[in-house]
N, C-alpha and C positions, 0 to 999 in steps of 0.2 A: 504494500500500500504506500509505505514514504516512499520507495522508487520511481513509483507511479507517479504520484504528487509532484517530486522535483522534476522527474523527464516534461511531466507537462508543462512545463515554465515556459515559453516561446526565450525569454531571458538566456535560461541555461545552453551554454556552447560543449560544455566537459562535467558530466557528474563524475563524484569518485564515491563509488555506494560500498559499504562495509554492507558485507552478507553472512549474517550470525546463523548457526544452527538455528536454533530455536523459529528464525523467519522462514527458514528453508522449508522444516517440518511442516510448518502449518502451511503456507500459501506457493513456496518453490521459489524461485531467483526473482518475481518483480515482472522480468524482461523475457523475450523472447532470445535475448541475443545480447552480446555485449564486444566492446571493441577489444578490451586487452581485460583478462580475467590473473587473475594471481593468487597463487595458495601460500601462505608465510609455512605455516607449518601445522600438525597434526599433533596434538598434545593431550593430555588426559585430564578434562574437566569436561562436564555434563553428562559425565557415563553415568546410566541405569535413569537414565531419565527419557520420555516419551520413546521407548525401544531401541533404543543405541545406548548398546554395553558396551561394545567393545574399541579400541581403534581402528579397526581395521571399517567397519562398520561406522565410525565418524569420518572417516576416508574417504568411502564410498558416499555418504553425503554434501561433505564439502565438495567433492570432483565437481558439481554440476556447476559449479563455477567455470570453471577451464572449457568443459565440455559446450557448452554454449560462447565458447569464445571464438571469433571471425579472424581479426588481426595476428593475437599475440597468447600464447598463456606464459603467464611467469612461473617460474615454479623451483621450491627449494630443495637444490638437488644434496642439500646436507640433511632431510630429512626420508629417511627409506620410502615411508608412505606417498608422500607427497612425489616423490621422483618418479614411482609406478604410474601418479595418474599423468605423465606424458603420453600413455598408449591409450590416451582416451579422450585428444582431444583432435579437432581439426583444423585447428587454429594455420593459417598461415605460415605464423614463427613462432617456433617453441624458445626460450628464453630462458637460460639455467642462472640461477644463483648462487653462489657457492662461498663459502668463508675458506675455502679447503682448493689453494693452488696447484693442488695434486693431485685433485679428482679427475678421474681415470676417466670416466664416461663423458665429464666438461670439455675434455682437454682434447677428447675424438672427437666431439661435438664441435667446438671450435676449429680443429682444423677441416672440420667436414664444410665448411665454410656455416657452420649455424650461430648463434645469439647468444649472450651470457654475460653476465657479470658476474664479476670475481673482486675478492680482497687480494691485493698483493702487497708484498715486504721490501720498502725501499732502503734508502740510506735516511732518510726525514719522517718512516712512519711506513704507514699504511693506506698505501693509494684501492681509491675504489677503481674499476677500470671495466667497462665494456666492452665485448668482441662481436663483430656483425659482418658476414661474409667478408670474411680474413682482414679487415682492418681491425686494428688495436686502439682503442684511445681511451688515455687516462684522464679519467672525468675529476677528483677533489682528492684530497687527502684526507684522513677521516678525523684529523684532529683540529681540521677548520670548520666541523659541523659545531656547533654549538651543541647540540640535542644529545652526543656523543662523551659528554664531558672530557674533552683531547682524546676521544678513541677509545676512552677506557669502558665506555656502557657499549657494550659488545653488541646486546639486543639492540640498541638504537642504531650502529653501525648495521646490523643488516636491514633493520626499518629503511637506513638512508639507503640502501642498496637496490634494495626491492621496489620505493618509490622513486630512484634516477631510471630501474629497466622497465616501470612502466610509463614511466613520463614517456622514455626516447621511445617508447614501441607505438604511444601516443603519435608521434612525430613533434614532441615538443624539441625547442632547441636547446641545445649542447648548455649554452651559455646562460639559460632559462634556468634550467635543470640545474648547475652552478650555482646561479643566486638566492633560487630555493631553498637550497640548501645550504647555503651558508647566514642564511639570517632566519632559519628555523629554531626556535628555541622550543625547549619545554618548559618555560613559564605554565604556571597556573592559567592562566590567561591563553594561552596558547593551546596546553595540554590536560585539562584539571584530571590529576589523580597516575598522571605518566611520568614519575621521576621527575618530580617536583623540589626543587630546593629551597630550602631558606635559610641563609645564614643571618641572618641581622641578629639572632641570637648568641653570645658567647658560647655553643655550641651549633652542628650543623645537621640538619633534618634533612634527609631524603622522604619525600613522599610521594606513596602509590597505590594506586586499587588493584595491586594483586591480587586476586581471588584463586589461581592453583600454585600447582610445583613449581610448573616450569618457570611461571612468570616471578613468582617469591626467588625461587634459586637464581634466576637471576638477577634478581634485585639484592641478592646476599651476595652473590660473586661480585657487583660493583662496588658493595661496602665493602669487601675484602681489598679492594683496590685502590683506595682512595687512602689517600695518608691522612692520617689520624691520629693525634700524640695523646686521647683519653681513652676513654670504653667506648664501644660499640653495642648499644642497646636495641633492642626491637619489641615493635606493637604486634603482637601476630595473630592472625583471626581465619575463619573460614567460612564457607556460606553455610548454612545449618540443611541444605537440601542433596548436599552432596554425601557421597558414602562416606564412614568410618574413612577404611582404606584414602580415602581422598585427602581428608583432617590429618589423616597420622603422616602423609607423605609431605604434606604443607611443613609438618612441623621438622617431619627430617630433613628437609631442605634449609631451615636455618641451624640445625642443633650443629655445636662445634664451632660455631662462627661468632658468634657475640660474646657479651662477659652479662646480661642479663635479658631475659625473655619476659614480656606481658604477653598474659594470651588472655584474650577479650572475642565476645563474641558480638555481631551483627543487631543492629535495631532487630528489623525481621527474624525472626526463632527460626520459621520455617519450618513446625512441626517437632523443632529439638524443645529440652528442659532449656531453662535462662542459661543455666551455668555449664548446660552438658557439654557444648562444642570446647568452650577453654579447657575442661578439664581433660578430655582428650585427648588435646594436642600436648597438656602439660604432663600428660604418664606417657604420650612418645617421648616427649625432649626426654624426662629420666630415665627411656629405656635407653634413650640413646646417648648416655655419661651425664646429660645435665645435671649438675647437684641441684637439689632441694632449692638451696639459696640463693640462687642464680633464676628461680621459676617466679614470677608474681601470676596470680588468676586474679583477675580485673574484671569480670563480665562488661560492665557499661561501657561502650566506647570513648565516652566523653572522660567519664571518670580514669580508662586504661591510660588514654594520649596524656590529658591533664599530670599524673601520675610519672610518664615517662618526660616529660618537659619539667618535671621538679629535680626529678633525679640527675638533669643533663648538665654537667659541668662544662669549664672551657676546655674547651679542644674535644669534646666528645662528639660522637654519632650516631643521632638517633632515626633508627628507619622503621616509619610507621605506615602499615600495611591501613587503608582508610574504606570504610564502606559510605557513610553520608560524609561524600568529597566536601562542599560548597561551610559546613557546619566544623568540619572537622579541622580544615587549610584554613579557617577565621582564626580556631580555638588557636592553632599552630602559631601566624601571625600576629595576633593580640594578644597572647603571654606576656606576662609582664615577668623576670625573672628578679631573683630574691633581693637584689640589689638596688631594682625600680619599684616593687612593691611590699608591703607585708606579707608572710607566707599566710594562706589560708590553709582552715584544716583538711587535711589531708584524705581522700577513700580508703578504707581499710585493703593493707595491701597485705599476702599470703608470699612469706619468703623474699625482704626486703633485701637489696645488694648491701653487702659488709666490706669494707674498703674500698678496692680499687681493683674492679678487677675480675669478682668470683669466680666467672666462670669458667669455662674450657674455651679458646679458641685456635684453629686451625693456623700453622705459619701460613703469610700472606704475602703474595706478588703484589707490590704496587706500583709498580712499571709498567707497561706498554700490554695486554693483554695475550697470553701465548698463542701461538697458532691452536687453530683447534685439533685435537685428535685425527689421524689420516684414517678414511673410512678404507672397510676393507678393498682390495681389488676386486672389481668388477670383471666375471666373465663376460668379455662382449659378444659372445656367441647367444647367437637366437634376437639380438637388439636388431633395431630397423634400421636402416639409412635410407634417408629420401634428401629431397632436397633442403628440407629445415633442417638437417643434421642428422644427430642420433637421437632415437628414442628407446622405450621400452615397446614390449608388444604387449597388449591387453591379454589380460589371466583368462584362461582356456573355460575355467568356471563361470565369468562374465558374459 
């Protein structure tokens, strides 16, 4: 229905429609057809909800993206799933993605004269760089995007990746694509709830609306990265509609990483007890070495955040996972810390932090992000070649 609504504008020249499960299920793509379609990745949140359990089965939902695509499909060839549904589209130009310079199937693809974007390792960083029937050109470096904090938010480095291969598959220009990019922030204002910063406080707040693993982990891999001379604290939460299994991966995604955990749960219950979903995640963190002391259970959000913006000293990092964004980035903003105001009394907090420090955290890289792991070698026997490159061929079960 909003698809509907914007394509009908006589105004509009370029929509860019984000296409959620959830719209998929109920009504399908909007569109008959789309110009450049793109799949970021296949990740594990909304299982066991309206009959998709599995990933492989959220795969096959998202495809109808691609598959309706005329121009272009983008597609992320560092995700297994996501690189299958090449055999399932008809697109024009297929377009790989890749953080992974060594990917075996990109690198046939490219010389097959096909599409791609790739991170590459210069002497200055990490140039993003697109390939299109055997030309090369090196489109920004990634630590001129703002959105990237110098390179180190890895996710936002392929976000900038995946929106320059569909710009140019757009036929936007080079130089277009460039200044997009380079004055793309995530401000509040720009991105509410996407790695949001605020430092004005003598500590430094990341904030975001993670809601699963992938997206939390990665939100903790960028705190791992960032230089930081205090603790590392986190707000951590879940949707209360998602499985157990779903809650406890959220929370092993941060355990080992901070020196104190809040786990607080969602306005919305979702059918959970008030306090079921925090305590959940606070018996993974101590299956997974957290001491006791290092856990707060916070249930109220406002009261969780408020709680970790008392605790935050100078030079500290605090990353708070946000469900009511617009209530929650005020609370963040409008603190007043002990020095501008009087403390007020405090929410009862369950295993307050003791020193400096309590808890376990992992050694940390705060340099330039490492390559990512080399995926395995690709047999390319039984793969297609046509004139868009190489692809996969669609599953015989299909």
């Amino acid at each position: 229905m909003s698809a509907r609504m914007v394509l009908a504008d006589p105004q509009i020249d370029i929509a860019i429609l984000e296409t959620a499960r959830g719209g998929l299920l109920r009504a399908g793509m909007g569109v008959r057809e789309v110009n450049v379609g793109g799949v970021l990745n296949v990740q594990s949140d909304h299982l066991g909800l309206k009959g998709i359990d599995t990933l492989e089965q959220l795969g096959e939902l998202k495809r109808v993206v691609v598959e309706v695509a005329t121009d272009c499909a983008v597609l992320n060839a560092d995700d297994p799933i996501v690189l299958k549904m090449s055999g399932y589209t008809e697109a024009k130009n297929i377009c790989y993605v890749t953080m992974n310079p060594q990917h075996t199937l990109v690198r046939e693809h490219i010389r097959a004269g096909g599409r791609a974007c790739a991170l590459e390792a210069g002497v200055n960083g990490q140039m993003i760089a697109l390939y299109d029937r055997g030309g090369h050109i090196p489109l920004l470096w990634t630590h001129l995007i703002p959105a990237t904090l110098e390179g180190r938010a890895t996710h936002n480095v392929q976000n900038a990746m995946f929106a320059a291969a569909m710009a140019f598959s757009l036929g936007i220009k080079l130089d277009a694509i460039r200044q997009g990019l380079r004055t793309f922030d995530s401000t509040f204002f720009q991105a509410p709830g996407r790695m949001n910063v605020f430092d004005e406080h003598p500590f430094k707040v990341l904030f975001d609306y993670g809601h699963n693993a992938h997206a939390v982990g990665m939100m903790a891999d960028l705190a791992g990265r960032l230089d930081v001379t205090g603790r590392r604290i986190v707000v951590l939460a879940g949707p209360g509609d998602r499985r157990d299994e779903d809650l406890i991966a959220i929370a092993n995604a941060v355990a080992g990483r901070f020196d104190h955990y809040i786990c607080r749960r969602d306005d919305s219950l979702r059918d959970r007890a008030p306090e079921e979903v925090p305590r959940i995640q606070a018996q993974a963190l101590r299956a997974a070495g957290v001491p006791e002391s290092a856990i707060s259970i916070i249930p109220d959000e406002q009261q969780a955040i408020d709680a970790a913006l008392r605790m935050g000293e100078a030079g500290d990092l605090l990353l708070i996972f946000a469900d009511a964004l617009v209530r929650s980035w005020k609370q963040v903003t409008k603190f007043k810390t002990a020095a501008a105001a009087p403390l007020a009394p405090s929410p009862p907090v369950f295993g307050e932090p003791r020193g400096n420090g309590v808890g376990v955290r992992m050694p940390r890289d705060v340099g330039l992000p490492a390559a990512p792991e080399a995926l395995p070698e690709f047999n390319l026997e039984g793969l297609i070649r046509d004139e868009r490159g190489i692809h996969m061929a669609p599953e015989s079960s299909d």
